[in-house]
FINUKOL-236843 format. One line per 4 residues: number of its first residue (from 1); for each residue x, y, z of C-alpha. Coordinates in steps of 0.001 Angstrom, whole numbers, plus 524288, in hexadecimal, padded with zeros to 5 digits. Example, Ala and Ser with C-alpha at 12.3 -4.5 7.8 and 13.67 -1.06 7.14 Angstrom:
2
1 = 8300C 7EE6C 81E78; 83566 7FBDC 81BE4 .
//
This chain:
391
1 = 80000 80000 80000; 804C9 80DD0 7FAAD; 80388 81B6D 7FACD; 8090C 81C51 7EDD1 .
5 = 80DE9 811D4 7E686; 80CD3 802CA 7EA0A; 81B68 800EB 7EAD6; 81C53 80B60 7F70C .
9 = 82227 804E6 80519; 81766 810D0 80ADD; 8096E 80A87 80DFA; 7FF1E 81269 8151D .
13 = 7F7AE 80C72 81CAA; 80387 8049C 821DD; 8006A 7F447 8227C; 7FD9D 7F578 82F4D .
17 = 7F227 7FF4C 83032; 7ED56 7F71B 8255E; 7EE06 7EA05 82E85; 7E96B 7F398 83AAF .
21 = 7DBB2 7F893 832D9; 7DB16 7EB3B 82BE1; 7DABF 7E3B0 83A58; 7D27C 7EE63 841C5 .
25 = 7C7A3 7EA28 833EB; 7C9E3 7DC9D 83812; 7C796 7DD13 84592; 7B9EC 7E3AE 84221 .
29 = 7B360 7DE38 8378E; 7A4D2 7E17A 833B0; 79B42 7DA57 82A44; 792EE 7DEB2 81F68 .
33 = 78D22 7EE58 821BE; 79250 7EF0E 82FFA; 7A140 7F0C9 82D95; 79E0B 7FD51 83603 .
37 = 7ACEA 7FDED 83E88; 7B333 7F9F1 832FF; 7AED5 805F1 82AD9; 7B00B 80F37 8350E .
41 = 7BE73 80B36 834FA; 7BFAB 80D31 826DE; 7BA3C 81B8B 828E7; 7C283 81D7A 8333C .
45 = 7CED9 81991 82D89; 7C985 821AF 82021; 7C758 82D84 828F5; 7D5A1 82C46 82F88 .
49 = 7DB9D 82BD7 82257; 7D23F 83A51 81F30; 7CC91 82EF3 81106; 7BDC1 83458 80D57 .
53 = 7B50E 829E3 80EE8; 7A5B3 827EF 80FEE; 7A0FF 81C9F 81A59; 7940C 81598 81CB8 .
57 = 79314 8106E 80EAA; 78EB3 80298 80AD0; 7855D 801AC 813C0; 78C85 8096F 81EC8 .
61 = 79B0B 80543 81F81; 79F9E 8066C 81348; 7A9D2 8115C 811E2; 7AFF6 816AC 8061E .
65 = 7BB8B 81FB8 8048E; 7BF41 82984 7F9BA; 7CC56 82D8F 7F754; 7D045 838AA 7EC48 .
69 = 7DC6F 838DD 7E4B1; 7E3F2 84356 7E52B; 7E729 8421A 7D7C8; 7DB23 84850 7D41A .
73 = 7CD1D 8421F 7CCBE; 7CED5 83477 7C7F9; 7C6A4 8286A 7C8DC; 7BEF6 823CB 7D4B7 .
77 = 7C25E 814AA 7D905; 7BCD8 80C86 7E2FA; 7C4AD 8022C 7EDDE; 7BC36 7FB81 7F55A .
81 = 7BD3C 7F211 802EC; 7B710 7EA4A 8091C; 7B422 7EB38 81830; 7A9EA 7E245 81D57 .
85 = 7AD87 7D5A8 82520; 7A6AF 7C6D5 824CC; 7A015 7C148 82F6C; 7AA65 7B86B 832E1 .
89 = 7B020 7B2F2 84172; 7BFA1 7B570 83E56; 7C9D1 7AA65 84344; 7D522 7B219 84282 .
93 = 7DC94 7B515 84F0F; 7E230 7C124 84C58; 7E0FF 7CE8A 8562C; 7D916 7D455 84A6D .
97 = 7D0B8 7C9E6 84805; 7C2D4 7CCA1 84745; 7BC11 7D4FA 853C8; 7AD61 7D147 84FF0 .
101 = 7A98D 7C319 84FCC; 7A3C6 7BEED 844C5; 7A8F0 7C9CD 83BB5; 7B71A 7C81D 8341B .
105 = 7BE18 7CD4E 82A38; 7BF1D 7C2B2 823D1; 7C0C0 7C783 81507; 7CAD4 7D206 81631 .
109 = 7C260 7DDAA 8152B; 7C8E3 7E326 82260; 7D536 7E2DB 81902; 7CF29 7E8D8 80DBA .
113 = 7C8F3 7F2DF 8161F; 7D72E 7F6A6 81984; 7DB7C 7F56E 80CA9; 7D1C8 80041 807E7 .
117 = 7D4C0 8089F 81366; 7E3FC 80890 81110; 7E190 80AFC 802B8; 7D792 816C1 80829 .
121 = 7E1F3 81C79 81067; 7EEE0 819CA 80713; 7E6FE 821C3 7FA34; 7E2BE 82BA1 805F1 .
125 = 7EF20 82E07 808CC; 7F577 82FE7 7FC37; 7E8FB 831FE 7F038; 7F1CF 8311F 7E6B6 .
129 = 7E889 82F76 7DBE2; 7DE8B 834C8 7D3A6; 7D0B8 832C8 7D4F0; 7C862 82B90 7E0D8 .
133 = 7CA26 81FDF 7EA02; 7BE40 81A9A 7F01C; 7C10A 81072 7F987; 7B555 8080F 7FE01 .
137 = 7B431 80247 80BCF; 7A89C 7F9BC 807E6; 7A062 7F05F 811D8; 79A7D 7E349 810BF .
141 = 7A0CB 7DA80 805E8; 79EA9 7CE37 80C70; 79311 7C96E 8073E; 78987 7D6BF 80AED .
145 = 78CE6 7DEDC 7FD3C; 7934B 7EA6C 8025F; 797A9 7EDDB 7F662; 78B9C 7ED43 7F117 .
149 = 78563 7F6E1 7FB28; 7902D 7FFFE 7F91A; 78D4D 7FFB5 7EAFF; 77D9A 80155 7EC14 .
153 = 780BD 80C8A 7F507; 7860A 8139A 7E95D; 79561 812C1 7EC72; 798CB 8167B 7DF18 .
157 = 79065 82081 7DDF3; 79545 825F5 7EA71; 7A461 82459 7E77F; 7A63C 824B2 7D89E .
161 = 7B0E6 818EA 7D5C2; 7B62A 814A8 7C810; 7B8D4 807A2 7CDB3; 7BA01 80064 7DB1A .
165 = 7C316 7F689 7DFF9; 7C43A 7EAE1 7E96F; 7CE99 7E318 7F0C1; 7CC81 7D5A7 7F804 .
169 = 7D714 7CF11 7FF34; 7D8EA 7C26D 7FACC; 7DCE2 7B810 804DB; 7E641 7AB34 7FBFA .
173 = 7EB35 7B697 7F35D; 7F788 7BA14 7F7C3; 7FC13 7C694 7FE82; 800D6 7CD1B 7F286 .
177 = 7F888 7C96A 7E8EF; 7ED19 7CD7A 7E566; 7E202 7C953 7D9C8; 7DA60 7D102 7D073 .
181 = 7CE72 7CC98 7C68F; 7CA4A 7D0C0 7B96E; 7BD20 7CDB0 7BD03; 7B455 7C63D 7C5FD .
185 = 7BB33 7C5B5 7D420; 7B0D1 7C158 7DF1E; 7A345 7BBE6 7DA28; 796CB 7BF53 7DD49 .
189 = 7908B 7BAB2 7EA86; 78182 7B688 7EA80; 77C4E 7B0A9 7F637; 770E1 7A808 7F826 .
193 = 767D6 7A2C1 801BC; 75F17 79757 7FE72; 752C1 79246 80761; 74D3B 78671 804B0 .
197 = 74095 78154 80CB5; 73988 7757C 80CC2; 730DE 76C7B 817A9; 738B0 76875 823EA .
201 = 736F9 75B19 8293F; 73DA8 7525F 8304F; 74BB7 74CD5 82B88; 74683 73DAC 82DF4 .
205 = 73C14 74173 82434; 73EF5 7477D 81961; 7357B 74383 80FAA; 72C4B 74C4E 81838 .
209 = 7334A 758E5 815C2; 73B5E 75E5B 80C05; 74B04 75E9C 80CCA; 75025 76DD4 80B2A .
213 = 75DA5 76733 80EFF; 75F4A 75F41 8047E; 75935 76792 7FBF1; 763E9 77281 7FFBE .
217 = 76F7D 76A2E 7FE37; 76A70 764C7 7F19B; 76AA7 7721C 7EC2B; 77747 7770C 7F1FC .
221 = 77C5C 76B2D 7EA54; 775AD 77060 7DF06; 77794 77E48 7DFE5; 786CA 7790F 7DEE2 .
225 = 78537 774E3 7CF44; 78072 782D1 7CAE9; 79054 785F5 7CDB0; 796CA 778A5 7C985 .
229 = 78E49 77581 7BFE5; 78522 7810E 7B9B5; 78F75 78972 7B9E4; 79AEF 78D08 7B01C .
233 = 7A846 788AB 7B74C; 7AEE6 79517 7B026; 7A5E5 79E3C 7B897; 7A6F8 79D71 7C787 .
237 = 79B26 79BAA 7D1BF; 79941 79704 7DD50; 78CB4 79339 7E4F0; 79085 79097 7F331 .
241 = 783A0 78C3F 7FDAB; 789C3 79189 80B03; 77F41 78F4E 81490; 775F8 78435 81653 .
245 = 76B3D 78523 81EF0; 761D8 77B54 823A9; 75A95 775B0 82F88; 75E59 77255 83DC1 .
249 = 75BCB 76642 841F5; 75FA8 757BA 83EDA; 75243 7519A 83CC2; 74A9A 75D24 835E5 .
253 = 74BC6 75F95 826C0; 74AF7 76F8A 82692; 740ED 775F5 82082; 74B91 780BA 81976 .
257 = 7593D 780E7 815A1; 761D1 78DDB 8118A; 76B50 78E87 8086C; 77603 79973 8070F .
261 = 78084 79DA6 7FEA4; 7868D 7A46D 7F3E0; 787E7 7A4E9 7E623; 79595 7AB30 7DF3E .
265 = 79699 7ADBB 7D101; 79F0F 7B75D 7C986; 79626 7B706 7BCC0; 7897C 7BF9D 7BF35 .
269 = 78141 7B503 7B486; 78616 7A8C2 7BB1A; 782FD 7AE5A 7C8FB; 77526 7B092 7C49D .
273 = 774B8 7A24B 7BD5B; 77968 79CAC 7C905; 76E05 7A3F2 7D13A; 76448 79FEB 7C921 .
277 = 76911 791A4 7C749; 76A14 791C8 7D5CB; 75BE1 795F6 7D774; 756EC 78B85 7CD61 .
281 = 75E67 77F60 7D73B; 75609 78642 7E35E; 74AC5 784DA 7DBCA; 74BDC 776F4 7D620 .
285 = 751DB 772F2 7E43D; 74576 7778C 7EA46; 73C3A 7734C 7E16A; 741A3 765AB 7E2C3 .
289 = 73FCD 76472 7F0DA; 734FA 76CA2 7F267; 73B0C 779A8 7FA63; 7382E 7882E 7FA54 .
293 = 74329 79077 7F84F; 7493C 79E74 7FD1B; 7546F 7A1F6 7F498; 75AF1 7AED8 7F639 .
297 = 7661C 7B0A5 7EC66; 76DCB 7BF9C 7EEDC; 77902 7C3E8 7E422; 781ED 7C9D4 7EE8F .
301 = 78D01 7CDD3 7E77A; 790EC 7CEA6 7D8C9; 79E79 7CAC6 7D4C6; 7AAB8 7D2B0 7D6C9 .
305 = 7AEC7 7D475 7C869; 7BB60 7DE13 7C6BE; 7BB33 7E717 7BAD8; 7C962 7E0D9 7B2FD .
309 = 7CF00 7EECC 7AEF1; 7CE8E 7F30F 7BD32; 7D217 7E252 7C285; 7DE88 7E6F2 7BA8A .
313 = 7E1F2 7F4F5 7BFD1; 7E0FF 7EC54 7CDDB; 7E93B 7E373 7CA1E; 7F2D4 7ED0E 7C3D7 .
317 = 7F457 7F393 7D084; 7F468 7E7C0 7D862; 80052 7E33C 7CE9B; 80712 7F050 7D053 .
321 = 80744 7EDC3 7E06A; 814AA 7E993 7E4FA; 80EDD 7E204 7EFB5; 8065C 7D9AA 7E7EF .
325 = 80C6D 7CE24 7E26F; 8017A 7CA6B 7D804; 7F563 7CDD4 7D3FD; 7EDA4 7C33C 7D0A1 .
329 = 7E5B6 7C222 7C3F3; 7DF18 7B5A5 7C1D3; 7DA33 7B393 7CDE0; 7CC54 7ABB4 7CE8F .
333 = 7C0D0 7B5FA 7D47C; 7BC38 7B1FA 7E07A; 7ADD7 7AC24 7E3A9; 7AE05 7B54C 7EEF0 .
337 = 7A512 7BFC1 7EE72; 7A7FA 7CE38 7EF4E; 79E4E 7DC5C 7F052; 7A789 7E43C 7E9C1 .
341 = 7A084 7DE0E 7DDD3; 79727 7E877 7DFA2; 79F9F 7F35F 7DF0A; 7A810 7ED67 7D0AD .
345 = 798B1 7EBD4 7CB7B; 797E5 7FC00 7CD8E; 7A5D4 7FE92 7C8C9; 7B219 7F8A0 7C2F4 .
349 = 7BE98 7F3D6 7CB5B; 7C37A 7E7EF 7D0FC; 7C486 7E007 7DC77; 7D2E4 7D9ED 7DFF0 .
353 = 7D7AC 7CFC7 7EA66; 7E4D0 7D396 7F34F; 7EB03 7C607 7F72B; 7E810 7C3B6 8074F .
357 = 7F1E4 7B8B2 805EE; 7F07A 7ABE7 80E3E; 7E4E0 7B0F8 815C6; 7D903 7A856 81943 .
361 = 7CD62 7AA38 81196; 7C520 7B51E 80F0C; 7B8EE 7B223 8172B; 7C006 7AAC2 81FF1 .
365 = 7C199 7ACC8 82F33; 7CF00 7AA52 82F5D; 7D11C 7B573 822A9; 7D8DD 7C199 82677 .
369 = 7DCE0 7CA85 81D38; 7EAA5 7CD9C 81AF1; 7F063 7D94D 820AE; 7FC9C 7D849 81759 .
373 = 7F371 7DB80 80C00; 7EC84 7E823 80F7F; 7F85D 7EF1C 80B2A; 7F895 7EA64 7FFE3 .
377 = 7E95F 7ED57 7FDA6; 7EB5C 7FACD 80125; 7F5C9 7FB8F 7F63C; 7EB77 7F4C9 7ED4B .
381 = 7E2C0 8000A 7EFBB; 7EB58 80B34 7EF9A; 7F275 8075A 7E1C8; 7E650 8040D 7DAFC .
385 = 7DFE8 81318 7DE04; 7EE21 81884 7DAA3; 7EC8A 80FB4 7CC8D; 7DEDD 8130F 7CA36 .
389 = 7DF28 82126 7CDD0; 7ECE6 82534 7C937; 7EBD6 82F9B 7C124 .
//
């Protein structure tokens, strides 16, 4: 991380305020809409640091911060984070480890959150550029559409951007390295919950009632073939059932079973195929044994698709970093989901992954993100606005 060039031995924020705000995020994470401290931080590290910034956005704790150039008019780019946590119980025994049970960072966004803030105060400090920097403390990724609120609450209209950009750590990518797509990056995320009802009776009787339980596993097994077998191996889904739901005793056939789950796609007329294949099983399924269905089906997030010209320009800086070893081209998108979808559907940019190196999973309670990185993420950020608005 530089004030002025990415070969400089001068960082600002040193590493370890970096590791200090990235811990104090860690040892308070807050869920979907009520990442209330955690905002309040970002303002008050914003406000120490004299960077304009509006709070209370995205439904209430979203913050974003504007930064001018120096250099005079230019174009108007966007650099977004991430700052929510997951309801999670962490397992690691560290002194910073998570203050609130049930609630973890367990997906980095502590570290991103830091990332953005160094980048915030670095360009502060030195706006050597032309044009604006808009840097976008957004809430609720995991799973609750943040993005997507931020969007509908007219965030381009409010702060006029050319193009916006994301960064995800990326834990089996080494520290170093990094990984930049063309295209499609993180599918889209539907979600599903399936009812089915029939008669109850008694489990030494079954010819008296009728059997939701087998019904339900007989079409988990056949929701399975609309991916392995009605679906072209050259284009990636998955249908995953997650939750299974039925009775509570031994000797009693329930009367209802629930189904849950999700459905990831990255091409917008298989995802609807699949939904409507997927509605035709619950319907021959129940006609067969005679059931009533409830079937809600919610698109939660599109896919994260980068534009290519601007994939490139991320790459080109990433490339031109001394600390990063290699920038990965070819890597496979992820299945994962991701709501800054929402905000590359409004305007062009790209989405990259910073190696977390040999870190437990994302999602994970024993994940922790990777102090050693945030430098280098701060870098990221600074060198991209200096390449985009260089005059």
């Amino acid at each position: 991380m530089t004030t002025t060039s990415t070969d400089s031995n001068t960082t600002y924020p040193d590493p370890a305020t970096l590791t200090k705000w990235r811990r104090d995020f860690h040892r308070h994470p807050e869920i979907a809409f009520d990442e209330h401290r955690t905002s309040a931080r970002i303002v008050e590290i914003l406000s120490e640091h004299g960077i304009e910034h509006v709070a209370g956005l995205g439904g209430g704790t979203g913050v974003v911060a504007t930064i001018e150039g120096r250099q005079g008019p230019g174009p108007s780019i966007g650099l977004r984070a991430d700052i929510d946590a997951l309801p999670i119980d962490e397992l690691n025994d560290v002194d910073y480890r998570s203050q609130i049970p049930g609630r973890m960072h367990a997906c980095g966004h502590d570290g991103h959150t830091t990332m953005l803030l160094g980048a915030a105060c670095a360009l502060s400090r030195d706006p050597d550029f032309a044009g604006t920097v808009h840097l976008i403390f957004q809430p609720a990724e995991e799973s609750e559409g943040g993005g997507r609120v931020m969007v509908e609450e007219g965030l381009f209209e409010r702060f006029t951007m050319d193009a916006v950009y994301g960064l995800h750590n990326w834990p089996g990518l080494a520290v170093g390295e990094a990984a930049v797509h063309d295209g499609p990056v993180m599918a889209a995320f539907d979600v599903f919950t399936l009812k089915l009802t029939g008669d109850g009776c008694h489990a030494a009787m079954p010819h008296l009632g009728t059997d939701v339980v087998l019904a339900a596993c007989q079409l988990v097994n056949q929701l399975q073939g609309l991916v392995s077998r009605e679906t072209p191996p050259h284009q990636p889904a998955v249908l995953s059932v997650t939750q299974f739901h039925a009775g509570d005793a031994y000797n009693v056939l329930p009367e209802t079973v629930e189904l849950r789950g999700t459905v990831r796609t990255f091409d917008a007329d298989l995802k609807a195929r699949l939904e409507r294949r997927f509605r035709d099983a619950i319907d021959a399924t129940a006609r067969f044994h005679g059931l009533t269905v409830d079937f809600d089906y919610q698109a939660r997030y599109p896919a994260t698709i980068n534009d290519p010209a601007h994939a490139t320009r991320c790459a080109d800086v990433l490339t031109a970093m001394s600390k990063i070893r290699k920038v990965h081209r070819d890597l496979a998108p992820s299945m994962g989901s991701e709501d800054f979808a929402f905000m590359l559907e409004q305007r062009p940019g790209a989405y990259v992954w910073l190696g977390n190196g040999d870190s437990a999973a994302l999602h994970n309670p024993a994940y922790d993100f990777n102090d050693a990185i945030a430098p280098l993420g701060v870098e990221y950020w600074q060198a991209l606005v200096r390449r985009l608005l260089s005059t």
